[in-house]
MIDOSE-1310 file (N, C-alpha, C; in nm, 2 decimals, decimal comma, always signed):
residues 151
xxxx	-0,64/-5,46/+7,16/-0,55/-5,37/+7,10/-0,64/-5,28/+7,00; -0,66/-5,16/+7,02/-0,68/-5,05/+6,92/-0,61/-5,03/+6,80; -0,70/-5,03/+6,64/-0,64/-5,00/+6,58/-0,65/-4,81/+6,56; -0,55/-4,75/+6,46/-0,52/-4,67/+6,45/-0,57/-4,61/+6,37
xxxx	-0,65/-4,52/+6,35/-0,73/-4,45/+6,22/-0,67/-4,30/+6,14; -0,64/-4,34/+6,04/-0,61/-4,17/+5,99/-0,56/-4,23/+5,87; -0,48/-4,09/+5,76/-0,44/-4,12/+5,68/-0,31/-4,18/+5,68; -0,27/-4,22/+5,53/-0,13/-4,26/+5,55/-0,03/-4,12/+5,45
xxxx	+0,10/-4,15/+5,49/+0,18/-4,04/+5,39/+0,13/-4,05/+5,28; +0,11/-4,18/+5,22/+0,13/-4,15/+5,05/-0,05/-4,09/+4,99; -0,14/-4,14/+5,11/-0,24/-4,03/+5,04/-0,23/-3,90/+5,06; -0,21/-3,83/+5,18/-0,18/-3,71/+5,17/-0,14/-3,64/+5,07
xxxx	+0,05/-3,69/+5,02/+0,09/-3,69/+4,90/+0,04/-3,64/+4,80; -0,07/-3,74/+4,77/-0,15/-3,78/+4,64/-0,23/-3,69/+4,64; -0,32/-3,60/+4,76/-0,39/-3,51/+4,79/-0,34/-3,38/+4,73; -0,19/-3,33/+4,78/-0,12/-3,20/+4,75/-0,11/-3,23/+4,63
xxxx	-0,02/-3,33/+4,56/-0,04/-3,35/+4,42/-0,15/-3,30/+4,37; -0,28/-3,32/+4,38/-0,40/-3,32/+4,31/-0,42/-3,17/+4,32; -0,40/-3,07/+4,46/-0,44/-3,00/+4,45/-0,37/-2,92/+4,38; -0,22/-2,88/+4,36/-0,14/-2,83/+4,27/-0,19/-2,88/+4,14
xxxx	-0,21/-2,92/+4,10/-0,21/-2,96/+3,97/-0,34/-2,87/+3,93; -0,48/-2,88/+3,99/-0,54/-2,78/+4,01/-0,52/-2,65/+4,00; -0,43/-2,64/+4,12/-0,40/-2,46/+4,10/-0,33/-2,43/+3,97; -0,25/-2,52/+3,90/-0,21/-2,49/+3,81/-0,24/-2,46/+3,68
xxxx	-0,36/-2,53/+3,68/-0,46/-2,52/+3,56/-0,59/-2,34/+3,63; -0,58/-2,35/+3,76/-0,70/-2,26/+3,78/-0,66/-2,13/+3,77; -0,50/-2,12/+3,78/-0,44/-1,94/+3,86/-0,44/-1,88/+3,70; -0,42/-1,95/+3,60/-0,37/-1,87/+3,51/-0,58/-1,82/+3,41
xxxx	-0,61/-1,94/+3,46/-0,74/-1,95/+3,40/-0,82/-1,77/+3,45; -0,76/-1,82/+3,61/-0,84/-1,70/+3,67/-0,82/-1,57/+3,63; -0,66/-1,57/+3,63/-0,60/-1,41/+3,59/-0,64/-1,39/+3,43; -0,64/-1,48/+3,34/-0,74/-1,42/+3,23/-0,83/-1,37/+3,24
xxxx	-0,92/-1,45/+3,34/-1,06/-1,40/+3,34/-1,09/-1,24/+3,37; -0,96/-1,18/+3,52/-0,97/-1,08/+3,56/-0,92/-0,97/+3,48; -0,82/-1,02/+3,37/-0,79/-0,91/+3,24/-0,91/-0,85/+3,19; -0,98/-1,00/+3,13/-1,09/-0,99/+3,02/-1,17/-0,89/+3,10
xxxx	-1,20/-0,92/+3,22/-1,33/-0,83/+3,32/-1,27/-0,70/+3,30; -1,17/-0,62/+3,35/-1,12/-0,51/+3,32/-1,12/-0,45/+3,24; -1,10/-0,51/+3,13/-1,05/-0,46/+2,96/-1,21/-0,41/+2,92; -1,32/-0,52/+2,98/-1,44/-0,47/+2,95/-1,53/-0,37/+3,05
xxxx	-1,46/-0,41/+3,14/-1,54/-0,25/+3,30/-1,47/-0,13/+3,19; -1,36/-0,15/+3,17/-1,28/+0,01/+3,06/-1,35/+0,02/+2,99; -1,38/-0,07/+2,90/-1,47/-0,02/+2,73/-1,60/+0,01/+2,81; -1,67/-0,04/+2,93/-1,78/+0,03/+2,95/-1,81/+0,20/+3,02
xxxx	-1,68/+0,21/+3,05/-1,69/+0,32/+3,14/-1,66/+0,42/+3,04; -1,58/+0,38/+2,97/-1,52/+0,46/+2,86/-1,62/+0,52/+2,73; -1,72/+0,40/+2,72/-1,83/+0,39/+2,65/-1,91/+0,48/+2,67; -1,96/+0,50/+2,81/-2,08/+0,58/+2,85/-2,00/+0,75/+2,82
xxxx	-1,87/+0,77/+2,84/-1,87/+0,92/+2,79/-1,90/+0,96/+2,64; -1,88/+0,85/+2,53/-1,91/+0,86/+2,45/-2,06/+0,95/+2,43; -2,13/+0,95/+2,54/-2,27/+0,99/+2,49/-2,26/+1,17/+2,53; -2,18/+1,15/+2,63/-2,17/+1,30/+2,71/-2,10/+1,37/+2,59
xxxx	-2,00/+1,30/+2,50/-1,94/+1,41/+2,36/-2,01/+1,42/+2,27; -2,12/+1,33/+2,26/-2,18/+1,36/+2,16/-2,31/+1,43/+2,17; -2,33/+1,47/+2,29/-2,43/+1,55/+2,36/-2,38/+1,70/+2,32; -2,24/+1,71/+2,37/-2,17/+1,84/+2,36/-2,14/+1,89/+2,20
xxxx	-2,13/+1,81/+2,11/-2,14/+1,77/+1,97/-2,24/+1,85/+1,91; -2,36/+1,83/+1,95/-2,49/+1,84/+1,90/-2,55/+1,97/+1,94; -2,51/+1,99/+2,06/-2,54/+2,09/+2,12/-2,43/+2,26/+2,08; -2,32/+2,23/+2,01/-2,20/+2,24/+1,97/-2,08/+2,31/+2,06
xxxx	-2,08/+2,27/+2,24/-2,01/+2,32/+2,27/-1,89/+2,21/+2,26; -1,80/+2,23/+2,16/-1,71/+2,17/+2,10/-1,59/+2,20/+2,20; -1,58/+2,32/+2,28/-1,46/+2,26/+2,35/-1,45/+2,20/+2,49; -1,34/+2,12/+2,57/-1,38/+2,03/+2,65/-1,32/+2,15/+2,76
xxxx	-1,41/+2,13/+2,84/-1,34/+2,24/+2,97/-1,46/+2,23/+3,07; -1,41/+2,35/+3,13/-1,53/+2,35/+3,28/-1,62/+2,53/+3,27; -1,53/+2,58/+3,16/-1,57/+2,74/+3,16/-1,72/+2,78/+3,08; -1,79/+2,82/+3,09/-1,94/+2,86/+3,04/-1,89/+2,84/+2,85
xxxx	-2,01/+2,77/+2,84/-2,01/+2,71/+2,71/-1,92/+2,62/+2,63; -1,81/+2,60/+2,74/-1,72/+2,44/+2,71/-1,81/+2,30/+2,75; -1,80/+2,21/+2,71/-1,83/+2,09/+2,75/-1,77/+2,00/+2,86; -1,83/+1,96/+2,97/-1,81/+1,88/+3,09/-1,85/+1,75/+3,03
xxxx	-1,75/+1,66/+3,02/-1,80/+1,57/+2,99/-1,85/+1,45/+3,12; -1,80/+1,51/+3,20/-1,83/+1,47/+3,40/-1,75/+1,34/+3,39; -1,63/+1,26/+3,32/-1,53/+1,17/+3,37/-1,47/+1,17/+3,49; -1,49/+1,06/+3,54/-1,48/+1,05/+3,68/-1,31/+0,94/+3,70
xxxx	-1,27/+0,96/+3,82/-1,15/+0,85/+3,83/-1,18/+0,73/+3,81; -1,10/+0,62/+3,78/-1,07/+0,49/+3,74/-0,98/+0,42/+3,78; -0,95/+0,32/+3,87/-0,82/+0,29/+3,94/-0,75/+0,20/+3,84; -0,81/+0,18/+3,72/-0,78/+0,08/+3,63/-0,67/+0,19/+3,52
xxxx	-0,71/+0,31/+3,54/-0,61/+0,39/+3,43/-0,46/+0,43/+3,45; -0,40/+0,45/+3,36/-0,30/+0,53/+3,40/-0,33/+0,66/+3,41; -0,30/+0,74/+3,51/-0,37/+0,91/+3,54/-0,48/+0,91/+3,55; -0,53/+0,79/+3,60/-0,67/+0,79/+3,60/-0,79/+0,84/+3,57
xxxx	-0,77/+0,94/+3,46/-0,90/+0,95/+3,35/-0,85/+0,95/+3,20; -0,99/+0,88/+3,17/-0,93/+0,88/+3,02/-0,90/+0,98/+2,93; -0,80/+0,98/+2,81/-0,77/+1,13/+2,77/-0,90/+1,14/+2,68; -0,96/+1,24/+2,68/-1,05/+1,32/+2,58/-1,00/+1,42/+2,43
xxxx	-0,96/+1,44/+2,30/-0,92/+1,52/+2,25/-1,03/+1,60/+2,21; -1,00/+1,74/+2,21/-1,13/+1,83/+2,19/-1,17/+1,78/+2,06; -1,30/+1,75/+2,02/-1,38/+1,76/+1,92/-1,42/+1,89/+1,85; -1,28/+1,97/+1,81/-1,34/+2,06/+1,73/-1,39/+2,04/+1,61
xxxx	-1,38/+1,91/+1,58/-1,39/+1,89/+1,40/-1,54/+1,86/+1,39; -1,56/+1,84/+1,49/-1,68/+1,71/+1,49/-1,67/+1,61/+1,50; -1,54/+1,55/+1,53/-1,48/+1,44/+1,58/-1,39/+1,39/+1,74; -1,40/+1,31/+1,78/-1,40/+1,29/+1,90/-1,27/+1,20/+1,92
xxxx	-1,17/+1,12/+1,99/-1,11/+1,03/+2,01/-1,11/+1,02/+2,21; -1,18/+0,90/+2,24/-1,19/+0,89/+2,43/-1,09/+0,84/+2,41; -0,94/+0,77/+2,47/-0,82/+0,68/+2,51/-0,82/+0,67/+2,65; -0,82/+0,55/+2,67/-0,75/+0,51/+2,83/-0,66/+0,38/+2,79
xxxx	-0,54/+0,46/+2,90/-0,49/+0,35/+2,90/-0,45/+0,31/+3,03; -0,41/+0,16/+3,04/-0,44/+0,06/+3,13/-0,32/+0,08/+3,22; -0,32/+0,13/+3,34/-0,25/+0,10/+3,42/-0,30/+0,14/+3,60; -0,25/+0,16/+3,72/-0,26/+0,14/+3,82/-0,34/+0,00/+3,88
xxxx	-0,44/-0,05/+3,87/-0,47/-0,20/+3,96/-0,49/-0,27/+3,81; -0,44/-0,24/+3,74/-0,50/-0,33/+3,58/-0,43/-0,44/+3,60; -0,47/-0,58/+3,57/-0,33/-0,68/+3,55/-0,23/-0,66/+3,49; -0,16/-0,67/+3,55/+0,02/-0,72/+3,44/-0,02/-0,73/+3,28
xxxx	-0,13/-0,83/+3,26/-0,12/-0,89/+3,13/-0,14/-0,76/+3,00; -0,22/-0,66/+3,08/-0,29/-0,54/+3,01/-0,23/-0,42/+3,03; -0,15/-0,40/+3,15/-0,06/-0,29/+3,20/-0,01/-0,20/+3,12; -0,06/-0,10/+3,06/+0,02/+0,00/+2,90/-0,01/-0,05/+2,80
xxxx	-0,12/-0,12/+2,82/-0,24/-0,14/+2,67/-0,32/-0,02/+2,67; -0,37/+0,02/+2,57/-0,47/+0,12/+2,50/-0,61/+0,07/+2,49; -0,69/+0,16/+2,50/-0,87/+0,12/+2,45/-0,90/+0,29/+2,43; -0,91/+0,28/+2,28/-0,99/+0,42/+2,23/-1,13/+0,39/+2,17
xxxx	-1,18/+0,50/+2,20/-1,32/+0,52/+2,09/-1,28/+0,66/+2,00; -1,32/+0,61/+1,86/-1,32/+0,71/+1,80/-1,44/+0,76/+1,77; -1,45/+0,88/+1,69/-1,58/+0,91/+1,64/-1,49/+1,01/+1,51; -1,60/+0,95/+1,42/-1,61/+1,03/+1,28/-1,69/+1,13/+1,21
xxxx	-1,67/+1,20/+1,10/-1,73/+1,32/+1,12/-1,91/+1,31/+1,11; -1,94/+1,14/+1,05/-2,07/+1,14/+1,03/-2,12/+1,09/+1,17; -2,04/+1,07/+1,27/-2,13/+1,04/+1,45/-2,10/+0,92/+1,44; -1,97/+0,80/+1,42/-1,99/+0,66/+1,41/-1,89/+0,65/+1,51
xxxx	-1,92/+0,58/+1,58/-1,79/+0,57/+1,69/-1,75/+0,40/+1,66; -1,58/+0,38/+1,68/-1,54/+0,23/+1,68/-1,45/+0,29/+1,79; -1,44/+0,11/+1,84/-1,36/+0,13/+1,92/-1,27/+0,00/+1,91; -1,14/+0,08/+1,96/-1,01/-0,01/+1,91/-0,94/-0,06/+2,01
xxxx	-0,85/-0,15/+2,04/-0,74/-0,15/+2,15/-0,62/-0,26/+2,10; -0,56/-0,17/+2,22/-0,42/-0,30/+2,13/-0,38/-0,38/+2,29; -0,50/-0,45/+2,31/-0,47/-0,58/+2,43/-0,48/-0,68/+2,35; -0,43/-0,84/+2,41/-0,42/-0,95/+2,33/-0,56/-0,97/+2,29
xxxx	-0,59/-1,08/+2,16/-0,76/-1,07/+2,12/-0,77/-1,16/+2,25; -0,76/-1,23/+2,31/-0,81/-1,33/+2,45/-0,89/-1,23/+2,57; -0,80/-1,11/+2,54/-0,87/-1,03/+2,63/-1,01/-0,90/+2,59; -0,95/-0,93/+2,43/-1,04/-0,86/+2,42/-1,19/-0,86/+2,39
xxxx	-1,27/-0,75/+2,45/-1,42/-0,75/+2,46/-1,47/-0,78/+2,30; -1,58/-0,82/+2,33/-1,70/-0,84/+2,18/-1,71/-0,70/+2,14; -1,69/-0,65/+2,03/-1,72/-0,48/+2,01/-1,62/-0,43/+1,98; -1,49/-0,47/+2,04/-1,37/-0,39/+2,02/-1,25/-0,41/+1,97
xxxx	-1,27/-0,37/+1,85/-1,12/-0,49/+1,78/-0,99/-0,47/+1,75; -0,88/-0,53/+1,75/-0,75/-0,47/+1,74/-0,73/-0,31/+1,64; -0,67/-0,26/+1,73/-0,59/-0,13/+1,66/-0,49/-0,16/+1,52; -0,50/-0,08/+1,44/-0,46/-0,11/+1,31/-0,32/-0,06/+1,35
xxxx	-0,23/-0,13/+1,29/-0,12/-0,20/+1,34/-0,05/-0,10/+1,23; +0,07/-0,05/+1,27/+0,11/+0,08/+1,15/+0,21/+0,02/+1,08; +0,16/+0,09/+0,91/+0,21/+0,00/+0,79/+0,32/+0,07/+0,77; +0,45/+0,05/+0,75/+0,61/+0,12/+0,71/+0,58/+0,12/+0,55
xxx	+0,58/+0,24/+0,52/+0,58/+0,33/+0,44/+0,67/+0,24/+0,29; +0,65/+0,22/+0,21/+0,70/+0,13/+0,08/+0,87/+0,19/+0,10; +0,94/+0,12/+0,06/+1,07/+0,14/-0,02/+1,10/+0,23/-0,10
């Protein structure tokens, strides 16, 4: 008589168990991860125009456009934006504000979050956003949160 070789129900069982329990700890692990990665591809893309305004800055073609003596700051599409490029406000002052905000392939968790760079009139640029701090990058710290006006 041959015996029979394979598993039995209750290991399998114990198998699916094990692996859900897994995925349960890994899916949410993961989709943070992919927030965090996005939130920081933005601050870096977002980052590098910073140098193109302050090029236009210095040079003083202060306004943003494509017509002789405006500034091209050459921003390119983003599938991570909403309207897919980031808004630019002219620097007429000598000051600058880049904004993107998060939406088309962005995760859910970030979806109609903000990431600005500012710049001040002495050339300092910060950069702000109002994603959870879990997502947020080293460099870029919560947006100041608006204070209701005294009684």
């Amino acid at each position: 008589m041959k015996s029979q070789k394979g598993f039995t129900l209750i290991e399998l069982m114990i198998v699916v168990a094990i692996i859900g329990i897994l995925a349960a700890i890994a899916i949410p692990q993961y989709q943070t991860y992919v927030a965090k990665s996005q939130v920081s591809r933005v601050m870096s893309e977002t980052g590098q125009l910073r140098t193109a305004v302050e090029t236009c800055i210095l040079d003083g073609r202060l306004d943003l456009g494509t017509a002789a003596g405006e500034c091209d700051v050459g921003a390119t599409n983003s599938n991570l934006l909403d309207g897919n490029l980031p808004d630019i406000d002219d620097p007429l002052t000598e000051t600058a504000t880049i904004e993107a905000t998060f939406g088309g392939n962005a995760a859910a968790a970030i979806d109609g979050e903000t990431l600005v760079w500012t710049r001040d009139a002495e050339g300092t640029w910060v950069c702000t956003s109002t994603v959870e701090a879990n997502f947020a990058p080293t460099g870029c710290g919560a947006a100041a949160a608006a204070v209701p006006p005294p009684p």
